[in-house]
C-alpha positions as CSV (number, residue, x, y, z in Angstrom):
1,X,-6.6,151.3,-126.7
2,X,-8.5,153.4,-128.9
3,X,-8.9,156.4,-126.1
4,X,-5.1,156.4,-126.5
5,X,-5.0,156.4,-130.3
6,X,-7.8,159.3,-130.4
7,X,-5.8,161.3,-127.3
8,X,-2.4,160.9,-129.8
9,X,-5.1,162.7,-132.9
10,X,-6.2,161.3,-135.3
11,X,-4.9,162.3,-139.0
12,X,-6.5,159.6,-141.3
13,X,-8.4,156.1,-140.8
14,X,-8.2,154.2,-143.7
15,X,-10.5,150.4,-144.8
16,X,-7.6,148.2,-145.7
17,X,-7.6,144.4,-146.2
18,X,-4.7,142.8,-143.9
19,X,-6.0,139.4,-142.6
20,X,-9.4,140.4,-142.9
21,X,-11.4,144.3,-143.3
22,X,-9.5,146.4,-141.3
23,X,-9.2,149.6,-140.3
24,X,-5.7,151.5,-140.4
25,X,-5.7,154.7,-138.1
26,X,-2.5,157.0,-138.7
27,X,-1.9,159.2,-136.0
28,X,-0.7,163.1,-136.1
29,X,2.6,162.1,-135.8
30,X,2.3,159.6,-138.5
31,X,2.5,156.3,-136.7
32,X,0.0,153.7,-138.4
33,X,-2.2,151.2,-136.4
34,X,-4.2,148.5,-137.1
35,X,-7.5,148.2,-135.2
36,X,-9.2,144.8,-136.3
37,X,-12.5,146.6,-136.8
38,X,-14.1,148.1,-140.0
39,X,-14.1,151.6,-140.4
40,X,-17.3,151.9,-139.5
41,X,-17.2,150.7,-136.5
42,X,-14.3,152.8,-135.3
43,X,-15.7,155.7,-136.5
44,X,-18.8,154.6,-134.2
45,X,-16.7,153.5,-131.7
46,X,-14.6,157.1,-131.5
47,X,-18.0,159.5,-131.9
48,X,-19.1,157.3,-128.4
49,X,-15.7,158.5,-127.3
50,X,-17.2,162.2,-127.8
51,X,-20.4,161.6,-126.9
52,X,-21.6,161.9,-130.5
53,X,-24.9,161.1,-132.4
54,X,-23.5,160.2,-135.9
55,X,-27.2,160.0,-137.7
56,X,-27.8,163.5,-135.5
57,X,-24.6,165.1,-136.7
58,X,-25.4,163.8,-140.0
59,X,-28.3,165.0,-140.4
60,X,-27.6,168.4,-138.9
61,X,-25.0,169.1,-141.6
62,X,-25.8,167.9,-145.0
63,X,-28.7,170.6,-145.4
64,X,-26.3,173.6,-145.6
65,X,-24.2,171.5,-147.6
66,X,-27.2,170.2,-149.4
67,X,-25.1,166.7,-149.6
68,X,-27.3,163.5,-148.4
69,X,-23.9,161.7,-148.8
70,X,-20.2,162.6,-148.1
71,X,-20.8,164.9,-145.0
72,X,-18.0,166.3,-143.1
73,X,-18.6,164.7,-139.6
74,X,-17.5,167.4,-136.9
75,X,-16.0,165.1,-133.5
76,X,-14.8,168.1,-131.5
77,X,-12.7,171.2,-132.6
78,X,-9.7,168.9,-133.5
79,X,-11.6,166.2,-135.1
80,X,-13.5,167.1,-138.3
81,X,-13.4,164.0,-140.4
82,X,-14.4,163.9,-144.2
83,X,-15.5,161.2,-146.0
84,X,-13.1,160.1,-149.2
85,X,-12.7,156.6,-151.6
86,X,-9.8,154.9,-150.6
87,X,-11.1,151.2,-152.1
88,X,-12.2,150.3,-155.4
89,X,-13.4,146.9,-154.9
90,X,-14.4,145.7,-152.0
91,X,-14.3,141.8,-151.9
92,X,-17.1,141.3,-149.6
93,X,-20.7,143.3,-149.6
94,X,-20.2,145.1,-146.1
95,X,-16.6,146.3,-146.8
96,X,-17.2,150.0,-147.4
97,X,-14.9,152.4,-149.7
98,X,-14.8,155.0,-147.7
99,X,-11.9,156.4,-144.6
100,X,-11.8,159.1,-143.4
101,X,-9.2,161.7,-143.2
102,X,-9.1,164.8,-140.2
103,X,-9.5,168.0,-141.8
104,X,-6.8,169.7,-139.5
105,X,-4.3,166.9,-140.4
106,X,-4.1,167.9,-143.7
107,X,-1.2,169.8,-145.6
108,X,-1.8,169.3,-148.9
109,X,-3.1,167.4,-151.9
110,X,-1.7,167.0,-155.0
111,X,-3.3,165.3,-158.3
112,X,-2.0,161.9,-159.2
113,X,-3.9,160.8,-162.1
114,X,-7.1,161.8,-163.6
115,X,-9.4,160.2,-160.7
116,X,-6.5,159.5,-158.0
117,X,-5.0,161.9,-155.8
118,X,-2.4,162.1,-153.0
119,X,-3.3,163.6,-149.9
120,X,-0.3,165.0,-147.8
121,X,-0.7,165.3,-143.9
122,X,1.0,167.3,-141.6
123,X,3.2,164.4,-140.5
124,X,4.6,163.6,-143.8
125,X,2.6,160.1,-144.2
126,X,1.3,160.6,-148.1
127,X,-2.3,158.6,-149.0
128,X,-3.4,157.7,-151.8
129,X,-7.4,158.3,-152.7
130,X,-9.7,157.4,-155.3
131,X,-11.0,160.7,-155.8
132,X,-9.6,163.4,-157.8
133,X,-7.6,166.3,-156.5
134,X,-10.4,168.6,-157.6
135,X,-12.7,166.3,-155.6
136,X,-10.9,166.2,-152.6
137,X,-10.6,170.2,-152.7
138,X,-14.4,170.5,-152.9
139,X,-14.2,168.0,-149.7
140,X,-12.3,170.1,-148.2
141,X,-14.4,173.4,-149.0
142,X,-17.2,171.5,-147.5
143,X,-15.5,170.9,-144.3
144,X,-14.7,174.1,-144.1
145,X,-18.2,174.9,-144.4
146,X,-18.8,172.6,-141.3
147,X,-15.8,173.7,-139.3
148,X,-17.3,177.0,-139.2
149,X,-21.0,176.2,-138.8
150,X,-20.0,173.6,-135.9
151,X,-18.3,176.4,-134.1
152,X,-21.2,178.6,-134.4
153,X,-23.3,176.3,-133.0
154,X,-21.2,175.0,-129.9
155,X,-19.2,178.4,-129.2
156,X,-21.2,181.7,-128.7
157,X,-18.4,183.7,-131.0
158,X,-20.6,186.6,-131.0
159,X,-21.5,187.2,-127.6
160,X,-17.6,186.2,-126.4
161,X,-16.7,189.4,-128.7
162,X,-19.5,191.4,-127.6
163,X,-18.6,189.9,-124.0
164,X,-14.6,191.6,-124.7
165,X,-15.7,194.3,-125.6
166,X,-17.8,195.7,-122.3
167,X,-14.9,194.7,-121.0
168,X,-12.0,197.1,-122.6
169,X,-15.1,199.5,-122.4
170,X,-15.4,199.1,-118.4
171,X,-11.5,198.5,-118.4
172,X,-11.0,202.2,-120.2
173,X,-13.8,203.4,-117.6
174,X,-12.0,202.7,-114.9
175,X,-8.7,203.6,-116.3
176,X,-10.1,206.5,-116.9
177,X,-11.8,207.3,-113.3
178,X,-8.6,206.3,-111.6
179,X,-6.8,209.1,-114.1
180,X,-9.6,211.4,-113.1
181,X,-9.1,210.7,-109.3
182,X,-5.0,211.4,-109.4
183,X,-5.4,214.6,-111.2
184,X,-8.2,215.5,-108.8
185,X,-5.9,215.0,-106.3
186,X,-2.7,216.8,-107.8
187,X,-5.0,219.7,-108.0
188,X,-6.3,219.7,-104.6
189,X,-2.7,219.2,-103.4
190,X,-1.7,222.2,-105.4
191,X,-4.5,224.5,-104.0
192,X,-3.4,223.6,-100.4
193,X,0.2,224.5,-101.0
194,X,-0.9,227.9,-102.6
195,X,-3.4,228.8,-99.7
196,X,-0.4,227.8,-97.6
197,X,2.0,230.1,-98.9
């Protein structure tokens, strides 16, 4: 079930309390499901999906962020996920604060209140954090940050462009030894007709 939820996208996942610590995944087209696990655990449960080492990617990432906490976790080029409070009070000691909300999803986000915001996603499903709007900006800047370094890391960007380029250069080349060869020609034909008259 949750390979079909992640091959919808994923826009937010959000710790919500509904018959126990649940998670609440909204989709890119907005729909909202309730997976009986904490977020956590479907955040572990989708990096598996990818094939990705949570503590590694962790890890990777906070240093040019300089964050120990809060960092951007980068699934695949679709996925970026950033951390942000969406409970105050948990009522039991393992229920965590913090969803998670997919870069790429996001339209907009306006300020609520001095240390609440509303996060607009690309659907139109609003959500509510526990952060300010200034906050969730610098979120955002970060997971820029990460966006581009994870890119760089998993895509060779410069040697694709370098890669295009010997390519319109050997294109023009031979563009350019085919124009050679048909005037070549045109004057060869043109000297046989005037030796011929």
């Amino acid at each position: 079930m949750l390979e079909e939820t992640v091959k919808r996208g994923i826009a937010a996942m959000l710790p919500v309390y509904n018959g126990g610590n649940v998670t609440k995944i909204i989709t890119a087209d907005g729909q909202e499901i309730i997976d009986r696990k904490t977020c956590k655990t479907v955040l572990r449960n989708i990096a598996q999906i990818y094939n990705v080492d949570l503590s590694a990617i962790r890890r990777h990432y906070r240093k040019p962020l300089n964050k120990k906490l809060g960092v951007p976790i980068p699934l695949s080029m679709d996925i970026l996920l950033i951390p942000i409070k969406f409970r105050k009070k948990p009522l039991g000691a393992n229920d965590g604060t913090l969803g998670y909300v997919n870069l790429g999803q996001i339209q907009g986000v306006m300020p609520e209140g001095r240390t609440t915001s509303l996060i607009n996603l690309k659907s139109g499903v609003v959500i509510r954090s526990l952060v300010s709007r200034n906050t969730v900006l610098e979120y955002i800047k970060n997971a820029r940050l990460v966006k581009n370094l994870y890119i760089n890391k998993h895509f060779d960007v410069e040697g694709e462009h370098r890669l295009f380029q010997h390519f319109v250069k050997e294109m023009g080349d031979r563009y350019n030894t085919i124009l050679l060869g048909a005037r070549l020609l045109q004057y060869i034909d043109k000297m046989i007709k005037t030796r011929a008259e």
